[in-house]
MDAnalysis code that builds the backbone (N, CA, C; Angstrom):
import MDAnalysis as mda
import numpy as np

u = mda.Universe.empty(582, n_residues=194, atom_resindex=np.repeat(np.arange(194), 3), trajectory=True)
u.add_TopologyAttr("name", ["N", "CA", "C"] * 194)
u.add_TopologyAttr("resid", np.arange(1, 195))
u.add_TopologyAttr("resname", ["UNK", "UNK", "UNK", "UNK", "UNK", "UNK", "UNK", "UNK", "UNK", "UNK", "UNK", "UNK", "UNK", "UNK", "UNK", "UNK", "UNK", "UNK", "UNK", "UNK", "UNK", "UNK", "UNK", "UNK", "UNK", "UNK", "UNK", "UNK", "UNK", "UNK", "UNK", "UNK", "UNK", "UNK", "UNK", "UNK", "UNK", "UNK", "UNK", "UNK", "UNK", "UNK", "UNK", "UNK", "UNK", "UNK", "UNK", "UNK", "UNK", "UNK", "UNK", "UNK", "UNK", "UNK", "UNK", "UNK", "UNK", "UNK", "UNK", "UNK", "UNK", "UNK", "UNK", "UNK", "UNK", "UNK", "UNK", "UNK", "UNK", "UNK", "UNK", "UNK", "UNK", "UNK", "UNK", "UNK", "UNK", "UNK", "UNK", "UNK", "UNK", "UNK", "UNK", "UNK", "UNK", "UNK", "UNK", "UNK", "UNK", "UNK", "UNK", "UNK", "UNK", "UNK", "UNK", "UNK", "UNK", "UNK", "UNK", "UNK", "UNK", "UNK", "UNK", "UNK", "UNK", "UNK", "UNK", "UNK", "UNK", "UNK", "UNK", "UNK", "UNK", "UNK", "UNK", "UNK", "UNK", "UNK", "UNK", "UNK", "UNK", "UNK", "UNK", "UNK", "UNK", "UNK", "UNK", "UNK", "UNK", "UNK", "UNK", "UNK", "UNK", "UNK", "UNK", "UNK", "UNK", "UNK", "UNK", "UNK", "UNK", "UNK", "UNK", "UNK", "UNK", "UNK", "UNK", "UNK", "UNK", "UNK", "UNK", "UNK", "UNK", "UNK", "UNK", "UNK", "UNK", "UNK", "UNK", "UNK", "UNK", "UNK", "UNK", "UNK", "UNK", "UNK", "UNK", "UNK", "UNK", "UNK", "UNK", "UNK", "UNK", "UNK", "UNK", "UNK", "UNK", "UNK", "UNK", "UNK", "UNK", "UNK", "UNK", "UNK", "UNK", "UNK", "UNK", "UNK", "UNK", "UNK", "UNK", "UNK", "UNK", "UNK"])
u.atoms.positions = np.array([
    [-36.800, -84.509, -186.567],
    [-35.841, -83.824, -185.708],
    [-35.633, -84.652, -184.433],
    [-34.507, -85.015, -183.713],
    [-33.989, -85.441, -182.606],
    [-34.550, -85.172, -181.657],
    [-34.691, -85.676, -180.555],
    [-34.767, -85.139, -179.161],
    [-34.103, -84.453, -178.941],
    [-32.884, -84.989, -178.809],
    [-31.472, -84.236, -178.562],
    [-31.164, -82.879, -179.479],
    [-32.123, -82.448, -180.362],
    [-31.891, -81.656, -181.436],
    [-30.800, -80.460, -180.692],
    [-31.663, -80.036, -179.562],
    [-31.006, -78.781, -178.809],
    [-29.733, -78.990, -178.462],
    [-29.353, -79.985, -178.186],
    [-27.572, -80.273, -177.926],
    [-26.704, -79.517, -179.059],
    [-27.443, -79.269, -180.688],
    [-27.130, -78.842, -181.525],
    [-27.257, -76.730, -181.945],
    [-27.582, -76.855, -181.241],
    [-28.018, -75.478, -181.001],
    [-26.665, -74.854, -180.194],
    [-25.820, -73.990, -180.591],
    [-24.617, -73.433, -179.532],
    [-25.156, -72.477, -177.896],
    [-24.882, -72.931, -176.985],
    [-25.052, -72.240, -175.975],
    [-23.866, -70.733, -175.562],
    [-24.204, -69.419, -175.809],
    [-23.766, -68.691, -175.534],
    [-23.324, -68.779, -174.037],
    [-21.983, -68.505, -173.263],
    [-21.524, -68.877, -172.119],
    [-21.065, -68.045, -171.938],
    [-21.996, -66.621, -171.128],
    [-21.670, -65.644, -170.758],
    [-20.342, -65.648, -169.534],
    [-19.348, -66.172, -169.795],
    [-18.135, -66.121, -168.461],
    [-17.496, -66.770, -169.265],
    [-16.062, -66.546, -168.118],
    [-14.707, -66.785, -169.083],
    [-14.352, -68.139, -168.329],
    [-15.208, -68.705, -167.495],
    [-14.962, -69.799, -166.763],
    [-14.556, -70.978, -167.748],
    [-12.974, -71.798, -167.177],
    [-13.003, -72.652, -168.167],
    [-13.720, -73.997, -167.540],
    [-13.764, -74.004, -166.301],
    [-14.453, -75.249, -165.673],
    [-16.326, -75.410, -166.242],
    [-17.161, -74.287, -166.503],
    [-17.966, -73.842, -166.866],
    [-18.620, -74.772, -168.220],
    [-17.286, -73.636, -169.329],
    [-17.207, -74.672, -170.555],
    [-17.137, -76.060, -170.268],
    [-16.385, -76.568, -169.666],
    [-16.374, -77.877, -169.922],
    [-17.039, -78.818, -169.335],
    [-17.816, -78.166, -168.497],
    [-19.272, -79.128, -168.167],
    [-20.179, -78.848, -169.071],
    [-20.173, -78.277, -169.686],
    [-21.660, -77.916, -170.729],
    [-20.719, -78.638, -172.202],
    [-19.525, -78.913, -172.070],
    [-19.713, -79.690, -173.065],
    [-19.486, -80.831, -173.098],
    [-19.015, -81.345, -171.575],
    [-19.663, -82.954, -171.316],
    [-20.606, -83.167, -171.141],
    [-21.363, -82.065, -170.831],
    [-23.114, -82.501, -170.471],
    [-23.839, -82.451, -172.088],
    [-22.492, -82.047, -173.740],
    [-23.187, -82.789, -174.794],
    [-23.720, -80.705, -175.660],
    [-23.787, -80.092, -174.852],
    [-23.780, -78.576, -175.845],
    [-22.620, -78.068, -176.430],
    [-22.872, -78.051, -177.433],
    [-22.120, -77.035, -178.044],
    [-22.168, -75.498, -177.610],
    [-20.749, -75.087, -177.249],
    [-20.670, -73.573, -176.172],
    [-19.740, -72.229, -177.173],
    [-20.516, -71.353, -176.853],
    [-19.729, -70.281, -177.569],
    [-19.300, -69.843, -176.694],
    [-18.107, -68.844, -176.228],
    [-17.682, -68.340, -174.855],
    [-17.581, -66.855, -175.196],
    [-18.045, -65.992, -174.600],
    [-18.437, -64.613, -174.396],
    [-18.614, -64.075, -173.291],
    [-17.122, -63.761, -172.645],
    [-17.231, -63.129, -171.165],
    [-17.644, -61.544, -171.496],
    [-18.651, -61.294, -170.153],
    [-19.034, -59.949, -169.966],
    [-17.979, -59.175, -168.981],
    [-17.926, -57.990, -168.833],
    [-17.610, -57.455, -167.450],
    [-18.340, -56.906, -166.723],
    [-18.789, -57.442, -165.946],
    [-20.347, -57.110, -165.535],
    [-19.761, -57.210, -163.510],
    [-20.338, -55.358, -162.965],
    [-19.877, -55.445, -161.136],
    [-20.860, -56.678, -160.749],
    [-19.854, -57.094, -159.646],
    [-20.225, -58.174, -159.391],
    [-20.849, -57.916, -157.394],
    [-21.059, -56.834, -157.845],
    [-21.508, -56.246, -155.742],
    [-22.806, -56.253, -156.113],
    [-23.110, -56.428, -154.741],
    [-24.507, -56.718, -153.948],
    [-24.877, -55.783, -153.053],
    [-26.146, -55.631, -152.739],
    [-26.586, -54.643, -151.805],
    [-26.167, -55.543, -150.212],
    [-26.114, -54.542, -149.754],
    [-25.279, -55.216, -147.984],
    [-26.450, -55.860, -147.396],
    [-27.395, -55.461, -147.224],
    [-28.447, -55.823, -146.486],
    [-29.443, -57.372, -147.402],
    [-28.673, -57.949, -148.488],
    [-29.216, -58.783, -149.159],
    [-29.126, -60.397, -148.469],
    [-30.092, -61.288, -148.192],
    [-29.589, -62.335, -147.678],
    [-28.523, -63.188, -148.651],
    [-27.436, -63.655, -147.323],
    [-26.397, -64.073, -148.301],
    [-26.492, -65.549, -148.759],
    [-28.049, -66.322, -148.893],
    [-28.278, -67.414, -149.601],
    [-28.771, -66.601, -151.016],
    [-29.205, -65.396, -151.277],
    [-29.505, -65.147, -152.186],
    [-28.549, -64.169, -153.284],
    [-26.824, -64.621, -152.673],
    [-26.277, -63.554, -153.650],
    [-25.956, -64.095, -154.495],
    [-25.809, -65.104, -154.795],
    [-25.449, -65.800, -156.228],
    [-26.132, -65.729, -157.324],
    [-27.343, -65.720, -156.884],
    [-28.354, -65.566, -157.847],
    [-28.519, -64.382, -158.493],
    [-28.917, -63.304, -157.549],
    [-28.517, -62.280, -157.878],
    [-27.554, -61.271, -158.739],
    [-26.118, -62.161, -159.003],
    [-25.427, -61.991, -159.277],
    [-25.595, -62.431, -160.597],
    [-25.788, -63.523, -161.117],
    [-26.179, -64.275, -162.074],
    [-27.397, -63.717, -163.105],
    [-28.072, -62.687, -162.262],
    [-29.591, -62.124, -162.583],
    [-29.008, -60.425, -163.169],
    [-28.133, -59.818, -162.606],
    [-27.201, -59.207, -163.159],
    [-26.225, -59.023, -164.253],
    [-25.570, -60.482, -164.908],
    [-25.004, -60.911, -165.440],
    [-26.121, -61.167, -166.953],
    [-27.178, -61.617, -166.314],
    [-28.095, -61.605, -167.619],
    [-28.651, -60.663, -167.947],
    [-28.719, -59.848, -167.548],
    [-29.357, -58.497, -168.042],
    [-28.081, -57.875, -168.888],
    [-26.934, -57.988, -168.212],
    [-25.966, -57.294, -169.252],
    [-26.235, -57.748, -170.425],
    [-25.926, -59.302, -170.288],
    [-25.661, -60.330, -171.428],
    [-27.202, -59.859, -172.640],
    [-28.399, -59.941, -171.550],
    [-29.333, -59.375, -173.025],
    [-29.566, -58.392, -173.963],
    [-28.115, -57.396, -173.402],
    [-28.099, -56.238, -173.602],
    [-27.045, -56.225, -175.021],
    [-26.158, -56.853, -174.545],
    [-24.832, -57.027, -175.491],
    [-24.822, -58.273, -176.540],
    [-25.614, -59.348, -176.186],
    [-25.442, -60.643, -176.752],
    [-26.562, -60.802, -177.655],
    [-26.674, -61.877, -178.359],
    [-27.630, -62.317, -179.531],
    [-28.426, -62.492, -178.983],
    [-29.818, -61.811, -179.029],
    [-31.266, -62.411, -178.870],
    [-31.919, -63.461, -178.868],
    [-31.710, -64.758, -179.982],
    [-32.369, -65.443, -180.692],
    [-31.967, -66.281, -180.350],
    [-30.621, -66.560, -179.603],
    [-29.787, -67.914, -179.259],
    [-29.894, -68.162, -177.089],
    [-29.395, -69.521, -177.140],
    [-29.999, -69.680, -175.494],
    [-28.338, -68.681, -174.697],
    [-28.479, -67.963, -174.042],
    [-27.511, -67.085, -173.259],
    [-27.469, -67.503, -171.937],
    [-26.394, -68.234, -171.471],
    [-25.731, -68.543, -170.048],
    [-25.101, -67.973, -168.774],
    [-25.861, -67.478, -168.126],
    [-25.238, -66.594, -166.984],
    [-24.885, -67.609, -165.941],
    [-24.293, -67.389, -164.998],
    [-24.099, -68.146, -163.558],
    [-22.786, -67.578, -162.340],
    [-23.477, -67.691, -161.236],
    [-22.071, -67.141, -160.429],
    [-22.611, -67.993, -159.020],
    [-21.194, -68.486, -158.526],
    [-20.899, -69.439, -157.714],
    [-20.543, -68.667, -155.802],
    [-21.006, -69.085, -155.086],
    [-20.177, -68.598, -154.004],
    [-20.026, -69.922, -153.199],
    [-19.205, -69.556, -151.790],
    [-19.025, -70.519, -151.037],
    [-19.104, -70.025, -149.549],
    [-19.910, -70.253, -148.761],
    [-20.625, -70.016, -147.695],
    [-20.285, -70.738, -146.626],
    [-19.573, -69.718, -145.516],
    [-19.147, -71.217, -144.042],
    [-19.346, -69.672, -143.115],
    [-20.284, -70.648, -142.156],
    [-20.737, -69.881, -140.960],
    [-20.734, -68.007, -141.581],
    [-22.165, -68.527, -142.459],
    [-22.922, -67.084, -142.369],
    [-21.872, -66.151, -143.540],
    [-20.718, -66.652, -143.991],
    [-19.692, -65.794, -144.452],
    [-19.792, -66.096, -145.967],
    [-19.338, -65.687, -146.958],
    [-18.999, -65.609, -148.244],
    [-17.611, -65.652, -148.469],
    [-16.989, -66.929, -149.144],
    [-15.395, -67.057, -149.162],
    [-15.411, -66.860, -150.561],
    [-15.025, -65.940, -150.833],
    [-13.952, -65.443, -152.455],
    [-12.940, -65.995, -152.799],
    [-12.547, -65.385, -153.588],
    [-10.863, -65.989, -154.490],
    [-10.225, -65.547, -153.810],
    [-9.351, -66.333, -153.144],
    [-8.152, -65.682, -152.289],
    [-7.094, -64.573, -153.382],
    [-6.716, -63.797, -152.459],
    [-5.857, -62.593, -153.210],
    [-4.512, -63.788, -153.385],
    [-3.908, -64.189, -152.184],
    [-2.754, -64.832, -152.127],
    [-2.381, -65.944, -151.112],
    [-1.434, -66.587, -150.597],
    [-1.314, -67.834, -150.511],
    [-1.768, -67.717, -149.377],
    [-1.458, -66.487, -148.384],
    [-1.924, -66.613, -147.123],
    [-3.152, -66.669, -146.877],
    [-4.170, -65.898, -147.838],
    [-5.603, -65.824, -148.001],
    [-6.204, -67.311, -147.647],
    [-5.727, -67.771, -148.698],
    [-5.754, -69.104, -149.092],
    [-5.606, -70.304, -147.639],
    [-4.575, -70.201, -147.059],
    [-4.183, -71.013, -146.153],
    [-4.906, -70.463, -145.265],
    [-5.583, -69.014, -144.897],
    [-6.430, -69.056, -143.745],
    [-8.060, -69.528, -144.006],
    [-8.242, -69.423, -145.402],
    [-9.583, -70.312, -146.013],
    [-9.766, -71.504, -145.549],
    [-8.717, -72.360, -146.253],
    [-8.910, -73.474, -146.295],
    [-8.590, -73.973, -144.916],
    [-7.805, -73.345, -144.120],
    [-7.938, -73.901, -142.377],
    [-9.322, -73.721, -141.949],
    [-9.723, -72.494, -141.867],
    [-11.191, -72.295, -141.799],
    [-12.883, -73.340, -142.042],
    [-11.850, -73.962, -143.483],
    [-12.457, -75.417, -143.939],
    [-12.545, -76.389, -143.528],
    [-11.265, -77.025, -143.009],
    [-11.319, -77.999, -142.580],
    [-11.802, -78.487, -141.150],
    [-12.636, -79.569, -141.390],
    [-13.567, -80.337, -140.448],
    [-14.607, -79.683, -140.477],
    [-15.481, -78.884, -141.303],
    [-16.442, -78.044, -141.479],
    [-17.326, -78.627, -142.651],
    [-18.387, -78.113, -141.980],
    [-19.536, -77.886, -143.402],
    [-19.954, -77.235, -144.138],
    [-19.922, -76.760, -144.934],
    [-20.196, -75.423, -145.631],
    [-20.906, -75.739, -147.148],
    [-21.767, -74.593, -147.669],
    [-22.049, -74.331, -148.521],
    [-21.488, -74.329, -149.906],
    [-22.126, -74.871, -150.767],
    [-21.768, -74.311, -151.832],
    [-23.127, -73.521, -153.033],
    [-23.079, -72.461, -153.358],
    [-24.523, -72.049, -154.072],
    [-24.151, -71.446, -155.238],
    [-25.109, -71.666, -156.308],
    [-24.804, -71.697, -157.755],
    [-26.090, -70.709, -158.162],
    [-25.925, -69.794, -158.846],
    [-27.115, -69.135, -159.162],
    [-27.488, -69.246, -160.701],
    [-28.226, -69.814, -161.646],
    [-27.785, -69.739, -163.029],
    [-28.718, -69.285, -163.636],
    [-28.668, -67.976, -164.976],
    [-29.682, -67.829, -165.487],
    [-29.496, -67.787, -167.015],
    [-30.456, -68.785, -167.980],
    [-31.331, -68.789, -169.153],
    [-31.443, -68.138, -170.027],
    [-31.220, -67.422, -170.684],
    [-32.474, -66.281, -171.441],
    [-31.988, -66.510, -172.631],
    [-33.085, -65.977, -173.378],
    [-33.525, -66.541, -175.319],
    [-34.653, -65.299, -175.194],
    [-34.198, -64.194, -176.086],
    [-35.235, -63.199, -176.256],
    [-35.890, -62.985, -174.731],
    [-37.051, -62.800, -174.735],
    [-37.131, -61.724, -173.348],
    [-37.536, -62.291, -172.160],
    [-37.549, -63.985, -172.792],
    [-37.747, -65.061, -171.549],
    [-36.672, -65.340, -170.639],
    [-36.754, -65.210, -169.566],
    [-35.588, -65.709, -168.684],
    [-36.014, -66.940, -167.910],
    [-35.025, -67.515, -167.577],
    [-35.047, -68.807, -166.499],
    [-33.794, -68.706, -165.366],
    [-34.325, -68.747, -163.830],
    [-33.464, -68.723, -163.298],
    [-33.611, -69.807, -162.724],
    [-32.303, -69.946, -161.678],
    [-32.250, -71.553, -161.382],
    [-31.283, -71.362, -160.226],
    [-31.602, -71.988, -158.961],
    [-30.691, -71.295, -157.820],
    [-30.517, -73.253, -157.052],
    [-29.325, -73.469, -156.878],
    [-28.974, -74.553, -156.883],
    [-27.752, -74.638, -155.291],
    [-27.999, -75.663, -154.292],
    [-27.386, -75.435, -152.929],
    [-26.656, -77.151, -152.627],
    [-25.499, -77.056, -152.867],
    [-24.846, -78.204, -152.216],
    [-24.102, -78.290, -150.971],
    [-24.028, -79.077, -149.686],
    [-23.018, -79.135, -148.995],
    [-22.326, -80.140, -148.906],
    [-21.087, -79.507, -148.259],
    [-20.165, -79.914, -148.838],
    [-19.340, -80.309, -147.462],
    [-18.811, -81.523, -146.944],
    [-17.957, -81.676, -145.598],
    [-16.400, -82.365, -145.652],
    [-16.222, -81.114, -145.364],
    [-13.793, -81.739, -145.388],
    [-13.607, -82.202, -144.187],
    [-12.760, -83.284, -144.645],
    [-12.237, -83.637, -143.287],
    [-11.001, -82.743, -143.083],
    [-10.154, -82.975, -141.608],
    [-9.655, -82.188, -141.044],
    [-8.579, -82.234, -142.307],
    [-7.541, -80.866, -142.508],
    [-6.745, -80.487, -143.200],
    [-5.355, -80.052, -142.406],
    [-4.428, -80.641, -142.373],
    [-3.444, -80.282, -141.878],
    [-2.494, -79.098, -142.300],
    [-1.462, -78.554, -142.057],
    [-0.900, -77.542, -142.601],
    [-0.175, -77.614, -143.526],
    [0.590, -79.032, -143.169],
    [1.073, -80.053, -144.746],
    [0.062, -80.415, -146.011],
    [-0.821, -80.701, -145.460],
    [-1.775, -80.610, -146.569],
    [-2.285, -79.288, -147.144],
    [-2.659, -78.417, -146.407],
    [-2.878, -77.280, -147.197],
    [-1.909, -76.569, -147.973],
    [-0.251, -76.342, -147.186],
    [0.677, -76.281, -148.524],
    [0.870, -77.089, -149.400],
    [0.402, -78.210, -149.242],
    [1.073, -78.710, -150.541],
    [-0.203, -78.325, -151.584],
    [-1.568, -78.656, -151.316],
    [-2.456, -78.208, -152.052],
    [-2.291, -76.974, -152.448],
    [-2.078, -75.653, -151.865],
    [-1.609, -74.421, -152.281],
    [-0.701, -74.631, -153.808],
    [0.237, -75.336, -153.616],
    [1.642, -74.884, -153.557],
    [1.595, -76.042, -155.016],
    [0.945, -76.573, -155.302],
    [0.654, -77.529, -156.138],
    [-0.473, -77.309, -157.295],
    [-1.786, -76.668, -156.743],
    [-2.820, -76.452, -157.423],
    [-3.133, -75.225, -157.617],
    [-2.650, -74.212, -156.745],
    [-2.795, -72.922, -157.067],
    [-4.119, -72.317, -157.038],
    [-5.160, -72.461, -156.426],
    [-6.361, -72.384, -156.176],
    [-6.628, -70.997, -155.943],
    [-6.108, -69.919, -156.448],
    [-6.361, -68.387, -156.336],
    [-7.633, -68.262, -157.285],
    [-8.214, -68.965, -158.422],
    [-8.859, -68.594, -159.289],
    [-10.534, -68.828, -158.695],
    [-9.844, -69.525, -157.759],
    [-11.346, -70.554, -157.025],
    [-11.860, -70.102, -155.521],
    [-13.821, -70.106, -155.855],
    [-13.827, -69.422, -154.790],
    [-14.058, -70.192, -153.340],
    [-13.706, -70.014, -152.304],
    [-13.557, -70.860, -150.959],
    [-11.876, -71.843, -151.474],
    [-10.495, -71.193, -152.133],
    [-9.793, -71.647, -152.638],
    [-9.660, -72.916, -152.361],
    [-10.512, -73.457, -152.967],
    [-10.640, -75.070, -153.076],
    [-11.296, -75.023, -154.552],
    [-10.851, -76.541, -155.398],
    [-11.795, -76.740, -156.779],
    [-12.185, -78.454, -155.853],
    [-13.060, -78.824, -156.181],
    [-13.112, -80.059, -155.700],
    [-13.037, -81.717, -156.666],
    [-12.429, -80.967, -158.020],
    [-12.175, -81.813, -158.937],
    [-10.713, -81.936, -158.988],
    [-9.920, -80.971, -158.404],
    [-8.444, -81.500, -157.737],
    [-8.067, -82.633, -156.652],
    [-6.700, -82.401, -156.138],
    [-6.680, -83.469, -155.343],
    [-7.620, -83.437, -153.426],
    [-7.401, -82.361, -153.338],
    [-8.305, -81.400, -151.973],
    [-9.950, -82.451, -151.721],
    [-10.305, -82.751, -153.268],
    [-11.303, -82.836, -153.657],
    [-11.667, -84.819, -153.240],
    [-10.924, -85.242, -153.663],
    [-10.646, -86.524, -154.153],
    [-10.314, -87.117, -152.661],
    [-8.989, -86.077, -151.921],
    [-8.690, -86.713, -150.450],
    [-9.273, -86.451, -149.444],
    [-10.027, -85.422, -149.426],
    [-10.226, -84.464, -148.463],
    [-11.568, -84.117, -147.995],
    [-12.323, -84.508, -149.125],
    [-13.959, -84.295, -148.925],
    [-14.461, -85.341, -148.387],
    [-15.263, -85.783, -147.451],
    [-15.824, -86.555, -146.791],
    [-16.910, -87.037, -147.295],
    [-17.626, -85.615, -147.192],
    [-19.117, -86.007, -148.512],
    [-19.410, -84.792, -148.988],
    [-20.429, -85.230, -149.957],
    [-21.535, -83.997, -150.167],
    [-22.851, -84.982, -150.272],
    [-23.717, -83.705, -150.104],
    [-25.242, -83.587, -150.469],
    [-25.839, -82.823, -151.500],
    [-25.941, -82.976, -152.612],
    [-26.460, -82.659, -153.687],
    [-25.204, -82.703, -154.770],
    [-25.142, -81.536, -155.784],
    [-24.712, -81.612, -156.796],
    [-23.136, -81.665, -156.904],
    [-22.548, -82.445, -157.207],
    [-21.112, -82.107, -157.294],
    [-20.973, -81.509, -158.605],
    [-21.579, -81.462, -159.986],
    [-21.029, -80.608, -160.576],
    [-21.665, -78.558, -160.397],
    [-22.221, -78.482, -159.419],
    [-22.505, -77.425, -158.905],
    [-21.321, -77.080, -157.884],
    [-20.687, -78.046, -157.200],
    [-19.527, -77.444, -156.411],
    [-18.465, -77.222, -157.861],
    [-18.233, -77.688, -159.007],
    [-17.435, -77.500, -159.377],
    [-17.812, -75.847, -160.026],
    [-19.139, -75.332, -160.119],
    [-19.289, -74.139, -160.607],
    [-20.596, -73.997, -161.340],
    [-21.352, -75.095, -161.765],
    [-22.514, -75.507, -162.462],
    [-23.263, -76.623, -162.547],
    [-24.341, -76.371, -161.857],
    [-25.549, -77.736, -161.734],
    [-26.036, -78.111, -162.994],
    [-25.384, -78.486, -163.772],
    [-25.623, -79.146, -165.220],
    [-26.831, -79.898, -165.397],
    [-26.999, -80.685, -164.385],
    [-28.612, -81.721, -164.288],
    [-29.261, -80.806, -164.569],
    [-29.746, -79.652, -163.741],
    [-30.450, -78.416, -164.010],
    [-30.795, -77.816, -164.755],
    [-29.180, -77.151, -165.635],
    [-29.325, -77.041, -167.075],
    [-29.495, -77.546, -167.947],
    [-29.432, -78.649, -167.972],
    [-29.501, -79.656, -169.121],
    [-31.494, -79.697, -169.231],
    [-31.524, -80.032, -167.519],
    [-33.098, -80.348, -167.949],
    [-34.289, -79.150, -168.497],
    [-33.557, -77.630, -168.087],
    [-34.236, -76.234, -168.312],
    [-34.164, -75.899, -169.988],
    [-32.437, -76.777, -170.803],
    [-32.651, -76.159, -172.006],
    [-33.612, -77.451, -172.648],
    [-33.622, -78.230, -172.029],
    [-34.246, -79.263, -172.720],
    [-35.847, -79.139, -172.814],
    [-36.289, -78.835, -171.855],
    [-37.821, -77.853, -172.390],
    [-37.839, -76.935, -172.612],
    [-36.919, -76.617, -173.329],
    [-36.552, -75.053, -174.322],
    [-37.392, -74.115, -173.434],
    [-37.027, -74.059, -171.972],
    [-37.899, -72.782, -170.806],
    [-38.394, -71.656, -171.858],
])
């Protein structure tokens, strides 16, 4: 049997994320996709480095509830964090354009919460990148709006668009965790079959 055997094994991908899928199947798994509807609220008084995870820890409990036992099951939920705050999916363009002003010349967070489970073992995995834009003009943010449509995305930015490419200065840690999933992570958790 392979090393790689587990690449062969389908990963259940509890979310309808398509950015999701397609890191887990450049990172070489085969993905089944099985979105839950699972509330996605938090208790108020929860620290807000720890809601992603949380969220994600939520998401797997549904998922062990509804999904196949025997196979590896993929939870994960993403936020984006600037000064103490939690930026969501913008409702609409204005949302959006007061986000991403908000963004620019800033540092901010990005946190990935992801969890594991195969029968009654779980693995969680809580993953923190930052992330620094340079300044964003108002021309630039419409046209990024108005071009990429970033309602689906949370802190309406994807950073595998153009926002991403012109606009980011740096990061520190994972860029495929800003895109929604620390794959290094996963890759290395299914790989000692946790």
């Amino acid at each position: 049997m392979s090393d790689l055997s587990f690449l062969n094994e389908p990963i259940i991908l509890a979310s309808a994320s398509p950015r999701r899928k397609e890191l887990l199947e450049k990172a070489g798994f085969s993905v089944e996709v099985h979105p839950l509807d699972v509330d996605e609220s938090y208790p108020s008084d929860l620290p807000i480095t720890e809601v992603a995870l949380y969220i994600a820890r939520k998401k797997a409990e549904a998922a062990r509830v509804e999904l196949s036992q025997d196979r590896v099951i993929l939870t994960a939920d993403s936020v984006v964090i600037l000064d103490n705050e939690i930026l969501g999916k913008p409702r609409d363009k204005e949302e959006a354009t007061e986000m991403l002003r908000n963004l620019s010349g800033q540092n901010h967070l990005v946190m990935t919460g992801v969890c594991l489970i195969r029968g009654t073992e779980t693995v969680c995995i809580d993953v923190t990148t930052e992330v620094l834009f340079e300044e964003l003009s108002d021309e630039e943010i419409n046209y990024y709006i108005s071009y990429y449509q970033p309602y689906d995305k949370a802190g309406a930015y994807g950073i595998q668009d153009w926002i991403g490419w012109c606009k980011v200065r740096s990061i520190k840690g994972s860029y495929a965790n800003v895109m929604g999933l620390p794959v290094h992570e996963v890759y290395q958790a299914v790989k000692k079959g946790f």
